[in-house]
PASEBA-1860 file (N, C-alpha, C; in nm, 3 decimals):
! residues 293
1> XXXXXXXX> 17.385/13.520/16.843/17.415/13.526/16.700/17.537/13.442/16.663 ~ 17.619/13.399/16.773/17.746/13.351/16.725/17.743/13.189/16.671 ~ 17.574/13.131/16.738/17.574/12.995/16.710/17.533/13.021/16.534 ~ 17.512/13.105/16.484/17.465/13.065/16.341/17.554/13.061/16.250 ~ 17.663/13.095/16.265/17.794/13.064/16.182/17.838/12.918/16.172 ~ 17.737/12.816/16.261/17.758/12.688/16.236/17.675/12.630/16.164 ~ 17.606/12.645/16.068/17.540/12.654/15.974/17.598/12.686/15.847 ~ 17.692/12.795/15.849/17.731/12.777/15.717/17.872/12.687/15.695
9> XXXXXXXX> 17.934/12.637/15.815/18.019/12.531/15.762/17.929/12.430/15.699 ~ 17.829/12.417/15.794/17.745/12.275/15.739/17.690/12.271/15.605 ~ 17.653/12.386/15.528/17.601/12.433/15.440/17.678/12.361/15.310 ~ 17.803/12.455/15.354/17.925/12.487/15.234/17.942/12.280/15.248 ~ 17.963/12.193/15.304/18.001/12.040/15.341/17.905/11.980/15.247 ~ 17.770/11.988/15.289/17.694/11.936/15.208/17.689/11.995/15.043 ~ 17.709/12.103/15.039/17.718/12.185/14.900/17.857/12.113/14.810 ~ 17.936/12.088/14.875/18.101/12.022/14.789/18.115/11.888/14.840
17> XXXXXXXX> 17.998/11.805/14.893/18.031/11.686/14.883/17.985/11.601/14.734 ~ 18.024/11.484/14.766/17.988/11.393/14.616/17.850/11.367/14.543 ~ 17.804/11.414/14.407/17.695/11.395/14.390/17.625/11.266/14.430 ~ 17.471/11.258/14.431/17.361/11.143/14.473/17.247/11.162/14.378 ~ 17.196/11.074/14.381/17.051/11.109/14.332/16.970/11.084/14.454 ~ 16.861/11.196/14.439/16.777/11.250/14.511/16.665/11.174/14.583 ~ 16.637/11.096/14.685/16.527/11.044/14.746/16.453/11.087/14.810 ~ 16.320/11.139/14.655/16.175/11.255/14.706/16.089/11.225/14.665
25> XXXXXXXX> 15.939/11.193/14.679/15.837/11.189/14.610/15.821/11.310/14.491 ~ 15.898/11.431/14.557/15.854/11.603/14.425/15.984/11.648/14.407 ~ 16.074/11.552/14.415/16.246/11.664/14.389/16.299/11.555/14.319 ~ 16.363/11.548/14.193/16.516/11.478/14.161/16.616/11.541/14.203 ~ 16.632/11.637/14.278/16.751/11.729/14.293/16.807/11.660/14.436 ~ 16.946/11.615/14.419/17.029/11.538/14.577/17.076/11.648/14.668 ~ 17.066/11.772/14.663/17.095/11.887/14.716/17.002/12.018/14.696 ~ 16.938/12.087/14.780/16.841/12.193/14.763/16.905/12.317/14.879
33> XXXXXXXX> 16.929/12.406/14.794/16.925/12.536/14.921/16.841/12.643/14.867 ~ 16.805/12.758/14.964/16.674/12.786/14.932/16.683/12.909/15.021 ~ 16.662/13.042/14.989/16.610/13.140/15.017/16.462/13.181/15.061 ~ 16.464/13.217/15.168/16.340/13.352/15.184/16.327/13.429/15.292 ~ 16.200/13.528/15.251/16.197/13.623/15.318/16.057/13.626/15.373 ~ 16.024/13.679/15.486/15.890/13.610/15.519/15.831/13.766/15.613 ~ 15.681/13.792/15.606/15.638/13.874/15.666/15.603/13.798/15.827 ~ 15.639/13.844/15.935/15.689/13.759/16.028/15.573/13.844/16.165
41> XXXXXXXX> 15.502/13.756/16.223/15.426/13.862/16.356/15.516/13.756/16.512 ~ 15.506/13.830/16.604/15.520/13.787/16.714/15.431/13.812/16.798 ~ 15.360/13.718/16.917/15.246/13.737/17.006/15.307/13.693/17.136 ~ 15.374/13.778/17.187/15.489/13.781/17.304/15.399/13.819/17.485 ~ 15.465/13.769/17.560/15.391/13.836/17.697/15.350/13.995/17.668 ~ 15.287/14.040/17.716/15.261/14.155/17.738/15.341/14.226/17.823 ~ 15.388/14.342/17.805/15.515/14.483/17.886/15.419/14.545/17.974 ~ 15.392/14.586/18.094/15.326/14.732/18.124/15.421/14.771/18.277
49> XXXXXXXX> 15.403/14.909/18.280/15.461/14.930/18.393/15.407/15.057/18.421 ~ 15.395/15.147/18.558/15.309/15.256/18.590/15.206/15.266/18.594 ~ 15.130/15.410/18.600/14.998/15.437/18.601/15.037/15.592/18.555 ~ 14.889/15.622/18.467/14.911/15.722/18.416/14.777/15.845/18.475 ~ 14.767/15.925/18.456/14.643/16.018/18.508/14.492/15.962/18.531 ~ 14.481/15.896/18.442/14.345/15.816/18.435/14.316/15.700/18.507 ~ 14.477/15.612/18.545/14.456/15.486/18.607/14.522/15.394/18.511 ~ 14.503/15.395/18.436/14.570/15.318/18.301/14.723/15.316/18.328
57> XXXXXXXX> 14.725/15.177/18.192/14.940/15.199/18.233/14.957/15.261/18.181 ~ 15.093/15.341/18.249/15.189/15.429/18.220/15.307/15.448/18.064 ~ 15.249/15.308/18.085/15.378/15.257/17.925/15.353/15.098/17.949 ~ 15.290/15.077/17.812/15.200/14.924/17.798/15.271/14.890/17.642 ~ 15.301/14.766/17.618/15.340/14.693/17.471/15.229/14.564/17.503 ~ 15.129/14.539/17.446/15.061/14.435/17.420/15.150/14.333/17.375 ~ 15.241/14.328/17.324/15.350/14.243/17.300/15.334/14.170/17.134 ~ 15.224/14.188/17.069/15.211/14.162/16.925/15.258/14.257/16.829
65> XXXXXXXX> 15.321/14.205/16.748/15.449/14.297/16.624/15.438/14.220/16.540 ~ 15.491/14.338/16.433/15.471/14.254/16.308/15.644/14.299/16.283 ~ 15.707/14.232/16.163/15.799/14.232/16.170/15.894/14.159/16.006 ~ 15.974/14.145/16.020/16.022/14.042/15.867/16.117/13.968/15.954 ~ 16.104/13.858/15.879/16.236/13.722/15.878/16.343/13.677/15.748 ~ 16.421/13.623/15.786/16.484/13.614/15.647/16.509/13.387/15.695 ~ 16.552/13.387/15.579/16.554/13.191/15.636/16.659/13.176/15.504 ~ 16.738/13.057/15.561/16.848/13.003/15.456/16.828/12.854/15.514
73> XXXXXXXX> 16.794/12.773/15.403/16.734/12.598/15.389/16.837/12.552/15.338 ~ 16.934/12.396/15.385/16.989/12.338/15.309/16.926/12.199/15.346 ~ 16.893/12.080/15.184/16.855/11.989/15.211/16.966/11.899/15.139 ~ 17.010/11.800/15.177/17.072/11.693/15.115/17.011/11.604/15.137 ~ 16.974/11.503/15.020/16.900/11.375/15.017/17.049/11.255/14.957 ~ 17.013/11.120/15.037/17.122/11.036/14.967/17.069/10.930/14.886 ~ 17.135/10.876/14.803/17.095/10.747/14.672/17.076/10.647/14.797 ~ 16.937/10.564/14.728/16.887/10.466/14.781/16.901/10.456/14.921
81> XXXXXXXX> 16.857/10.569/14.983/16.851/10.528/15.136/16.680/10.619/15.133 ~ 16.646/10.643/15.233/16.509/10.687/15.279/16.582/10.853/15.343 ~ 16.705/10.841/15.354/16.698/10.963/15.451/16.747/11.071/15.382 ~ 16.767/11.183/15.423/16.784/11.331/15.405/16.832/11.452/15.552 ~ 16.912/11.483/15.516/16.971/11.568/15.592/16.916/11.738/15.591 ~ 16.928/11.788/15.704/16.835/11.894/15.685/16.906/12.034/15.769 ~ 16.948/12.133/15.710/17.036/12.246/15.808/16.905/12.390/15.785 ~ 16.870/12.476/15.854/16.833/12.585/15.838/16.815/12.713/15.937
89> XXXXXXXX> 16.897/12.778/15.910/16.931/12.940/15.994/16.823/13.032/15.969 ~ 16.790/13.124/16.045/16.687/13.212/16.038/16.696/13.314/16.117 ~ 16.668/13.445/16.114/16.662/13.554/16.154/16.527/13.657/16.128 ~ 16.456/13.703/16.236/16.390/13.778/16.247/16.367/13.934/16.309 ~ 16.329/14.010/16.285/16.316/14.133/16.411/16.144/14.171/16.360 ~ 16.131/14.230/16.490/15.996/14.343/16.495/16.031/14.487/16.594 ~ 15.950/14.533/16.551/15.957/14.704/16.589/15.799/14.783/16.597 ~ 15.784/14.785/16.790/15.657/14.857/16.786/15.696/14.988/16.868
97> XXXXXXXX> 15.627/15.121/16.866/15.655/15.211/16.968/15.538/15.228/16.973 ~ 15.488/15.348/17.110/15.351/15.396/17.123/15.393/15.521/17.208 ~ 15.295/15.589/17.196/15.326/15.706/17.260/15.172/15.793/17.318 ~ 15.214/15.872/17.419/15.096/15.867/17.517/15.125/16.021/17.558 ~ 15.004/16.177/17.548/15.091/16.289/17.632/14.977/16.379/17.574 ~ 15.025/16.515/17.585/15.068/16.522/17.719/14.970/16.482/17.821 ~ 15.088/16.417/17.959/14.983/16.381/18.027/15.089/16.330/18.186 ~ 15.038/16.287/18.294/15.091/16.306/18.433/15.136/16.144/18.437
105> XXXXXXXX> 15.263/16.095/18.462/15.255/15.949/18.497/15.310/15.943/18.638 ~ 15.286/15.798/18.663/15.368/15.746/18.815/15.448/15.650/18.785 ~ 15.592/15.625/18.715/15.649/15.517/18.709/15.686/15.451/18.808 ~ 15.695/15.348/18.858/15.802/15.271/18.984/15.960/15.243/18.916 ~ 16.025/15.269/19.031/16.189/15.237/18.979/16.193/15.075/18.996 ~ 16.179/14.991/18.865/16.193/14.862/18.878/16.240/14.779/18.967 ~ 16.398/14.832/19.028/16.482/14.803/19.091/16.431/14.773/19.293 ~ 16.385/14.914/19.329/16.359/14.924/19.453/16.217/14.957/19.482
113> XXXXXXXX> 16.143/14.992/19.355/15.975/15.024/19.375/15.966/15.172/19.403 ~ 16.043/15.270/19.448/16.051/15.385/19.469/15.973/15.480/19.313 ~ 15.869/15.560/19.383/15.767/15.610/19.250/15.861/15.762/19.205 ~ 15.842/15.756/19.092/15.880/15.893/19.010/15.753/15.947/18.977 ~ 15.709/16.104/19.018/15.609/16.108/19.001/15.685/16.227/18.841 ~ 15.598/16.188/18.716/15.635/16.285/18.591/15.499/16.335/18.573 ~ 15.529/16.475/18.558/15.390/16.601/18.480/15.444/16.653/18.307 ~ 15.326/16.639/18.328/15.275/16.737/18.158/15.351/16.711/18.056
121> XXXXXXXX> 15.433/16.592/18.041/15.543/16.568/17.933/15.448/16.448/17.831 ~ 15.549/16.370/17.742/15.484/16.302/17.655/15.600/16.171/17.668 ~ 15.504/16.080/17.684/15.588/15.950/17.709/15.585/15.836/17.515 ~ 15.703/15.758/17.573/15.740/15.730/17.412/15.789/15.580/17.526 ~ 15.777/15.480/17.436/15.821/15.308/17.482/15.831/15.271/17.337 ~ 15.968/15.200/17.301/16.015/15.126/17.186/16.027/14.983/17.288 ~ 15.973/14.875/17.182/15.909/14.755/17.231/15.989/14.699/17.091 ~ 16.117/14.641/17.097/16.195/14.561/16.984/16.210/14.394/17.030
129> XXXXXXXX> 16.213/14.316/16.900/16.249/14.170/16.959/16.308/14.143/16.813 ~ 16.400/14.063/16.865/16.499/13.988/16.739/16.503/13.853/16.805 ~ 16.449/13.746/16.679/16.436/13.652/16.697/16.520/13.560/16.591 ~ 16.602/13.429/16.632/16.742/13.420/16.567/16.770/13.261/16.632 ~ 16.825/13.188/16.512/16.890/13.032/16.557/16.879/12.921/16.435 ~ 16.880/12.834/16.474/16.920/12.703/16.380/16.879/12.617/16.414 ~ 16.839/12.509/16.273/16.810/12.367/16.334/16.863/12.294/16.216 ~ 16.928/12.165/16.323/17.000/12.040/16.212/16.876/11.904/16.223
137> XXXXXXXX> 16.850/11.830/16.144/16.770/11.783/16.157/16.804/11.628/16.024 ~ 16.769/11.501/16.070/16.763/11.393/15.999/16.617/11.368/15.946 ~ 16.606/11.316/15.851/16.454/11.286/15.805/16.436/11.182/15.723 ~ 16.347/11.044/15.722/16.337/10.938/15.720/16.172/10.993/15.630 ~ 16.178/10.934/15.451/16.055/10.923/15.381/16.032/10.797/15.285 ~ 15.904/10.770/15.320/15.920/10.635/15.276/15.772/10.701/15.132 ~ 15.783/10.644/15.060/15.715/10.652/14.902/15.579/10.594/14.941 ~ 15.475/10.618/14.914/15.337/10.599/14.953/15.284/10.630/14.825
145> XXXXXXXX> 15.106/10.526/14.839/15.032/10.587/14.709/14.982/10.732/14.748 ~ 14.977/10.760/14.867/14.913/10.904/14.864/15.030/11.035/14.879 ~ 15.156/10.973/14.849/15.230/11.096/14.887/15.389/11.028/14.963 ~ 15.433/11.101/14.968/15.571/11.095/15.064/15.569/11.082/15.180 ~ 15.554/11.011/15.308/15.536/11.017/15.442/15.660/11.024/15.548 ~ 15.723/11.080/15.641/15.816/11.105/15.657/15.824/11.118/15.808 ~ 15.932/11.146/15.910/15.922/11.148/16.026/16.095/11.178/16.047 ~ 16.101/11.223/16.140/16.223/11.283/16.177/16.285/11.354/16.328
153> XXXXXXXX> 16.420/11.405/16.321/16.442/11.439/16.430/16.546/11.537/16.432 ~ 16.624/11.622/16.555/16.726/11.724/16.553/16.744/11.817/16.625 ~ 16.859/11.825/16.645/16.868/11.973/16.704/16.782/12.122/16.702 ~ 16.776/12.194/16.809/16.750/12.303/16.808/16.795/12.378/16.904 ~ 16.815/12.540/16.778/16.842/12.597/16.907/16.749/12.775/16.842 ~ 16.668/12.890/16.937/16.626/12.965/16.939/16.622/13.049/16.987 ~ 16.650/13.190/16.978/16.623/13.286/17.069/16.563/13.420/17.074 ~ 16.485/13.485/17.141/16.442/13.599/17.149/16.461/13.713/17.274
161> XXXXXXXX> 16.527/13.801/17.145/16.627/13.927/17.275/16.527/14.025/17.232 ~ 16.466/14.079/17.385/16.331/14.177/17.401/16.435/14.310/17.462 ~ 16.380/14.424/17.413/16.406/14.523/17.450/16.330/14.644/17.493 ~ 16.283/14.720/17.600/16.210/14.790/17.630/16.249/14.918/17.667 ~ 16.263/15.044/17.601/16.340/15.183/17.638/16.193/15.227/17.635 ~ 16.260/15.279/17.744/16.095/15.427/17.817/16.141/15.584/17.773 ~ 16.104/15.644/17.740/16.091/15.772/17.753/16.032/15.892/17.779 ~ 16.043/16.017/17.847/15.934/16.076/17.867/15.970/16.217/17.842
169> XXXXXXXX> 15.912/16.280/17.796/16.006/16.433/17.730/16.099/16.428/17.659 ~ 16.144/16.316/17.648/16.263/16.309/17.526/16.378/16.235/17.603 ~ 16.363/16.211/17.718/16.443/16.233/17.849/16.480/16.021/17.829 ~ 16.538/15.969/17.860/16.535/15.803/17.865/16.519/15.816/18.028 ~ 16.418/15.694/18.066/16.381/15.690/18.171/16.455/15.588/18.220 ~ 16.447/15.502/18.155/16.560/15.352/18.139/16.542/15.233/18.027 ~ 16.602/15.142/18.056/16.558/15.053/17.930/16.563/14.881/18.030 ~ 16.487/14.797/17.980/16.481/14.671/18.067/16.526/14.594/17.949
177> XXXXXXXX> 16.573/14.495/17.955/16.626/14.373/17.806/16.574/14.225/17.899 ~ 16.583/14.163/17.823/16.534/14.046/17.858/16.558/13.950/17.690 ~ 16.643/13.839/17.738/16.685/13.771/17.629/16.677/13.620/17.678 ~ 16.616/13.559/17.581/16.538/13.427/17.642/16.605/13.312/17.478 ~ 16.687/13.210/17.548/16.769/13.116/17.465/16.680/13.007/17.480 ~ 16.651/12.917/17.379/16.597/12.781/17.384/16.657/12.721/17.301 ~ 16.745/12.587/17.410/16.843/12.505/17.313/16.796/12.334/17.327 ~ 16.745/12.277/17.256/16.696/12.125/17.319/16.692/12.069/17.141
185> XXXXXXXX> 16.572/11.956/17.170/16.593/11.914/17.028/16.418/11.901/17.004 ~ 16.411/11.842/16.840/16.281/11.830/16.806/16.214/11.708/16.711 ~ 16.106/11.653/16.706/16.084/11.562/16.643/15.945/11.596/16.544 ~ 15.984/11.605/16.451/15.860/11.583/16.340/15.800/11.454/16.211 ~ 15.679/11.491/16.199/15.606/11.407/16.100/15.581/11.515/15.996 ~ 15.584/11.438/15.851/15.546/11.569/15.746/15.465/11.466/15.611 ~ 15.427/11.512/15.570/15.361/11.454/15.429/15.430/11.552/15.324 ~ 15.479/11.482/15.183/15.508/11.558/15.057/15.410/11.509/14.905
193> XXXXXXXX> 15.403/11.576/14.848/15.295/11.517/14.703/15.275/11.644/14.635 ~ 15.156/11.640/14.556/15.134/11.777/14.461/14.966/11.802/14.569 ~ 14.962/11.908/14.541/14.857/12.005/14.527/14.834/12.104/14.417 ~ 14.704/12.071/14.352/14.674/12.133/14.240/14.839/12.140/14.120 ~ 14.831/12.047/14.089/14.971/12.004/14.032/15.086/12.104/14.094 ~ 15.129/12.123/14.186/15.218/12.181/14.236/15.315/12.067/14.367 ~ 15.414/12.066/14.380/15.495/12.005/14.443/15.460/12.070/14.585 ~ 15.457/11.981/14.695/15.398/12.097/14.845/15.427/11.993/14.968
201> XXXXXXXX> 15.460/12.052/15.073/15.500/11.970/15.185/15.412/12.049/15.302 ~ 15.404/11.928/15.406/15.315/11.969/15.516/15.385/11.894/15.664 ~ 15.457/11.997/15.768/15.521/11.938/15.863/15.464/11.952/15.964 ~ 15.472/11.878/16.044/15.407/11.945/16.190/15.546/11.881/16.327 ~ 15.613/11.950/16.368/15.654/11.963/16.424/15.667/11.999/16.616 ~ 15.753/11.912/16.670/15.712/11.933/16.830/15.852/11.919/16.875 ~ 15.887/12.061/16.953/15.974/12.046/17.025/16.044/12.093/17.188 ~ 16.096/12.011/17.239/16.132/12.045/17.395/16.275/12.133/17.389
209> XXXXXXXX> 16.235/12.216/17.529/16.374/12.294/17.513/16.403/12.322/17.657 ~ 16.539/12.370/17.668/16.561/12.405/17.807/16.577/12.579/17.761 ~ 16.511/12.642/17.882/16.520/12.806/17.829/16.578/12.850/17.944 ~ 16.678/12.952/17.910/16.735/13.027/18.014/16.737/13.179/17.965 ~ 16.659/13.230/18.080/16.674/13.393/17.983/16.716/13.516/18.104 ~ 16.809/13.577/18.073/16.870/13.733/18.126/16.804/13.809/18.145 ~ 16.763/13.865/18.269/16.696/14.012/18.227/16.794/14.140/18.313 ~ 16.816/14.253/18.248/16.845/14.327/18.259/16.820/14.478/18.274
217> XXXXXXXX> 16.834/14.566/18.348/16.781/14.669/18.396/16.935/14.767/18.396 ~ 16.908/14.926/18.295/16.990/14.966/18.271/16.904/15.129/18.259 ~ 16.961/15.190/18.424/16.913/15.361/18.433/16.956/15.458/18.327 ~ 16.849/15.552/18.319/16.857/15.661/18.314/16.825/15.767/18.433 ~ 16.711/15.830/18.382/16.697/15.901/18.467/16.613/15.852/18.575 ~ 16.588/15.753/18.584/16.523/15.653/18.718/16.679/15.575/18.710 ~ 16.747/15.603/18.792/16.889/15.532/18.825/16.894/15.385/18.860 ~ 16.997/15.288/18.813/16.995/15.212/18.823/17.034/15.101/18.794
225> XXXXXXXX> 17.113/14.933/18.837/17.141/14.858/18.770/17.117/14.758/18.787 ~ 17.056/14.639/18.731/17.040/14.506/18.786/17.051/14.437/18.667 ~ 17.055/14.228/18.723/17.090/14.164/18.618/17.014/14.040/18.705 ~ 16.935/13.958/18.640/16.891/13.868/18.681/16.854/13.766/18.560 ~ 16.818/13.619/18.612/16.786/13.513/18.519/16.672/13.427/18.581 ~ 16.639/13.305/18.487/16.558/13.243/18.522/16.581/13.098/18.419 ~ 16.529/12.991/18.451/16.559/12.900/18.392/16.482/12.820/18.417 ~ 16.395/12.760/18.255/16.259/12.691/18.319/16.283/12.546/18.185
233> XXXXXXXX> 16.166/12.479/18.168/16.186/12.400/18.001/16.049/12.453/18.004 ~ 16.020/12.427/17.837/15.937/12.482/17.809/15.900/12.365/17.649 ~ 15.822/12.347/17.549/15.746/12.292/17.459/15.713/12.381/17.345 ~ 15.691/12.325/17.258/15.671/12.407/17.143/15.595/12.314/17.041 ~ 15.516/12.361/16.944/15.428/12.290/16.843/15.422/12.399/16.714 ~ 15.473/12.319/16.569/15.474/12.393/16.463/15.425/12.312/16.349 ~ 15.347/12.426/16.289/15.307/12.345/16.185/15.346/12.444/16.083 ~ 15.367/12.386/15.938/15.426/12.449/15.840/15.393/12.410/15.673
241> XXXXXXXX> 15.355/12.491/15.590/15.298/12.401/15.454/15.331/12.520/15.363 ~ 15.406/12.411/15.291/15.507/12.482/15.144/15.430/12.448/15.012 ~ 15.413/12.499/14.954/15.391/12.494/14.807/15.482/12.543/14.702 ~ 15.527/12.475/14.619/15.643/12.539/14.462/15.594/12.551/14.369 ~ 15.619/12.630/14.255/15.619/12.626/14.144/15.752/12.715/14.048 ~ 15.684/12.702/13.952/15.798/12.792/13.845/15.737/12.932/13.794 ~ 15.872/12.989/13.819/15.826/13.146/13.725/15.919/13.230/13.678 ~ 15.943/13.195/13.538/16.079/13.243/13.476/16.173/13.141/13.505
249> XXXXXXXX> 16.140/13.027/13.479/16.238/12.966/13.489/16.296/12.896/13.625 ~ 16.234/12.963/13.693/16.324/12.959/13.866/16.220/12.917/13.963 ~ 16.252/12.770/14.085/16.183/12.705/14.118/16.158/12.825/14.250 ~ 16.021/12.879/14.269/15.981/12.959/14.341/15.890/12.896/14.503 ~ 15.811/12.896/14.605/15.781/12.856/14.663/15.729/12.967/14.763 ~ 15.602/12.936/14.846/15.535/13.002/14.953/15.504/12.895/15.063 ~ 15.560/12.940/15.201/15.540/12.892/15.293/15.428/12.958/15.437 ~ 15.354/12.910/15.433/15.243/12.947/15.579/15.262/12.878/15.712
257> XXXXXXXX> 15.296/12.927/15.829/15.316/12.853/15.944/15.327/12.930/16.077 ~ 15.284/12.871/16.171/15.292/12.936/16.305/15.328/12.802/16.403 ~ 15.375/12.875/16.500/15.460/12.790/16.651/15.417/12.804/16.772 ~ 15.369/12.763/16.856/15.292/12.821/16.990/15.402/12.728/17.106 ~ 15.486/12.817/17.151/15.578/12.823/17.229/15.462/12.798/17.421 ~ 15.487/12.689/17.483/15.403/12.727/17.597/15.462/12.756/17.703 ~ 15.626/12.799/17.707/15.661/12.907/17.790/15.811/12.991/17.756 ~ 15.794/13.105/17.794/15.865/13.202/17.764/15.919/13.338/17.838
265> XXXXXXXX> 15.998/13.351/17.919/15.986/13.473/18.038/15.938/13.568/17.966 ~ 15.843/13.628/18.050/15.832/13.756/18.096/15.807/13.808/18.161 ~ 15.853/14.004/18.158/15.882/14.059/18.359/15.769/14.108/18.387 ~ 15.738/14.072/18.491/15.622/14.092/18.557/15.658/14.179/18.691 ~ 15.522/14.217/18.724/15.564/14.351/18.872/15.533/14.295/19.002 ~ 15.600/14.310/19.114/15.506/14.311/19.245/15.429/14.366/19.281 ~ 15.376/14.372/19.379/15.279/14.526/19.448/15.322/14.653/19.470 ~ 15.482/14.632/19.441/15.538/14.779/19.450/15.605/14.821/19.369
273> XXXXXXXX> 15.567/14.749/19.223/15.593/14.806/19.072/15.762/14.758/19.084 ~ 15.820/14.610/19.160/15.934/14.600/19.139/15.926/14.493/19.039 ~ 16.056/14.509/18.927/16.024/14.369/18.805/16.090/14.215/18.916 ~ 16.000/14.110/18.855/16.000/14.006/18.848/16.048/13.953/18.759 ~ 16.059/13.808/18.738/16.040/13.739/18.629/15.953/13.626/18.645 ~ 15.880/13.590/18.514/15.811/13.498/18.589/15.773/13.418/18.403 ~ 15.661/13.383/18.390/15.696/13.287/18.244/15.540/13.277/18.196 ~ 15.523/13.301/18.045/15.367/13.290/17.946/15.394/13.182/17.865
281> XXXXXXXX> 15.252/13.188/17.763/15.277/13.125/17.643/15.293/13.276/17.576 ~ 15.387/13.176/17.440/15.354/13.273/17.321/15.316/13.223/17.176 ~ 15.311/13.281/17.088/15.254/13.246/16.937/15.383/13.320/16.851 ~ 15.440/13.228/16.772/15.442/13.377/16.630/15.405/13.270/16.521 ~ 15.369/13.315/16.380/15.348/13.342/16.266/15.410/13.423/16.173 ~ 15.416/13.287/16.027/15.503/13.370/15.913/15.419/13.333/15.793 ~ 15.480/13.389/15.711/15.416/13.417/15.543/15.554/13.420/15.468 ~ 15.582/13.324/15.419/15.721/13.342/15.351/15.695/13.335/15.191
289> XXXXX> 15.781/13.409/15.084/15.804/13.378/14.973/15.974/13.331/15.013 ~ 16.020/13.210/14.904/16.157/13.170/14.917/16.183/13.139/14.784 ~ 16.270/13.111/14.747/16.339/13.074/14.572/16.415/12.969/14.596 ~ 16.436/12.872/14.499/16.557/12.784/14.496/16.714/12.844/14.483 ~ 16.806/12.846/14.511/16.939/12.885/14.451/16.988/12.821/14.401
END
């Protein structure tokens, strides 16, 4: 969280520097910042650990959540050049639990594989992820008969801190974390023009990252402490399409887009139910409404 406070110096710089006029195919405006809030899913590795009376896991997160995001956009465009400057911070969380009982489980102690055998209680797993970071970005549009055509480049940086607390009778069994940073950079192509007389942009985006992610193991009543990492690169592909209009006065906008991340830790078991780490793809998807400010 501490890298996103560099964002709002950048923010406030571009906000009190010298006016320009605006170089856009759908904006006269030389400065745009921009609010929203977005209904947000994540499609993360899958959690499981144990076996329960039947054979089944013991405590399973399919790893898909739904969740909200919030996003803060700053654009500065300069007089008679092609380019535009581009800052935007973002924050997300999701929140799934499930619960399973009464009923007999076999957990393994992550740590050493040693089984806990639990009766007749009711098991509970909170499955949280907060997802959080920034990107600075340059962007090059040249005026076309069909639209604005554009191409670009920038920083990035992303992260998603996973959290997994077990419970069983009420009792905390333990909790595993796992927090996975992706800091590299990115390059996109985008088109701008109207749709159905509306002002609307279409990006598609690709970017490389180096990921390093923590995982952590913190007892309860399965005792215990560990701390481990992993460090892989990994790719990413986003596509994204905005549409604006007015309502009351105030330049309004909806954004649709998803990212398919093609690697990402997650803990995986041995043969003797000890965690690993080891690495998936993942997906998320958003639905944003945003406003001009």
């Amino acid at each position: 969280m501490r890298h996103l406070s560099l964002i709002v110096a950048i923010t406030i710089g571009f906000a009190f520097s010298a006016n320009t006029s605006a170089q856009s195919t759908t904006s006269d405006r030389p400065f745009d910042l921009t609010f929203g809030k977005a209904f947000w899913g994540a499609m993360l590795p899958e959690y499981t650990i144990g076996e329960d009376a039947d054979g089944g896991s013991a405590y399973r997160d399919d790893g898909d959540t739904l969740g909200a995001l919030w996003e803060l956009k700053a654009v500065r465009r300069f007089l008679w050049t092609r380019t535009s400057v581009e800052t935007k911070a973002f924050y997300g969380l999701a929140r799934a639990n499930s619960n399973k009982g009464p009923t007999d489980l076999d957990v393994p102690n992550p740590i050493t594989g040693a089984s806990s055998a639990l009766t007749s209680g009711r098991s509970h797993l909170d499955a949280d992820v907060d997802h959080y970071g920034f990107d600075f970005a340059l962007r090059d549009t040249w005026q076309t008969r069909v639209g604005g055509l554009s191409a670009g480049c920038g920083f990035s940086y992303m992260a998603f801190d996973q959290d997994f607390k077990l419970e069983y009778s009420g009792d905390r069994l333990f909790k595993e974390s796992l927090d996975s940073d992706f800091v590299g950079g990115k390059a996109f192509v985008g088109w701008e023009g109207y749709v159905l007389d509306r002002a609307s942009n279409l990006d598609l985006t690709f970017g490389f990252y180096d990921m390093d992610a923590d995982y952590t193991f913190t007892g309860g009543s399965i005792a215990g402490s560990r701390f481990d990492e992993i460090s892989r690169t990994s790719g990413t592909a986003d596509i994204s399409f905005t549409t604006r209009g007015m309502i009351n006065g105030r330049v309004v906008g909806f954004t649709t887009g998803a990212m398919y991340i093609s690697r990402i830790a997650a803990i995986e078991r041995n043969a003797a139910g000890v965690a690993v780490l080891g690495t998936d793809d993942a997906v998320t998807i958003r639905a944003m409404f945003e406003i001009l400010l």
